[in-house]
C-alpha positions, 0 to 999 in steps of 0.5 A: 500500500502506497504511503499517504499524508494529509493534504491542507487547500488554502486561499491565496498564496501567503496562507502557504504555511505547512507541509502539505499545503497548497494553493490553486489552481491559479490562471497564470501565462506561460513562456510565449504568452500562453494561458495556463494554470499553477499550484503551489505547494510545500511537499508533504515531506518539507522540513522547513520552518516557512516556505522559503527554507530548504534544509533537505531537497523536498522542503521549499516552495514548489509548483506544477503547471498546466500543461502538462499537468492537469487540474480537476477542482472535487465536489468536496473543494480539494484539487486533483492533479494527473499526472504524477509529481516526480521531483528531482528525477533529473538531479544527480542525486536522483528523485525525492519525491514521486507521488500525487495529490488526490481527491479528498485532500490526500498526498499519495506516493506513486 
């Protein structure tokens, strides 16, 4: 069974506070002047005391656009995003994080 952490939707950007937490969707334009959409989140594995601090490589602020990734807002006002967060796959070090944000305010790992 794959590992689960409780996820926290907020207002606006500035109520961004703990592990988990997240903001958006949010229209934004991209490169080329493209509309698209944003999320901005704190991993359910950060460690930082705010949204800036980065003591490990999964804590600090981080954000998936559409395209590629897409959004559905759930009856129950939590945010769904398909397809899956790999963070750090590129890096030397590897990958930190791989998982998903769910329905029903719930971070799973893939």
């Amino acid at each position: 069974m794959s590992k689960t952490w409780p996820a926290r939707r907020v207002e606006t950007f500035d109520n961004i506070e703990k592990a988990g937490d997240y903001c958006g969707p949010k229209s934004i334009y991209l490169s080329g002047g493209k509309k698209g959409r944003v999320v901005w989140f704190l991993l359910p594995i950060h460690e930082g005391k705010h949204v800036y601090e980065r003591p490990t490589r999964g804590s600090g602020l981080h954000a998936v656009y559409e395209p590629p990734w897409s959004f559905r807002e759930c009856s129950d006002d939590s945010v769904e995003i398909r397809a899956s967060i790999a963070c750090g796959r590129h890096d030397p070090e590897g990958e930190y994080f791989h998982g998903f944000l769910d329905e029903g305010n719930i971070w799973r790992e893939a």
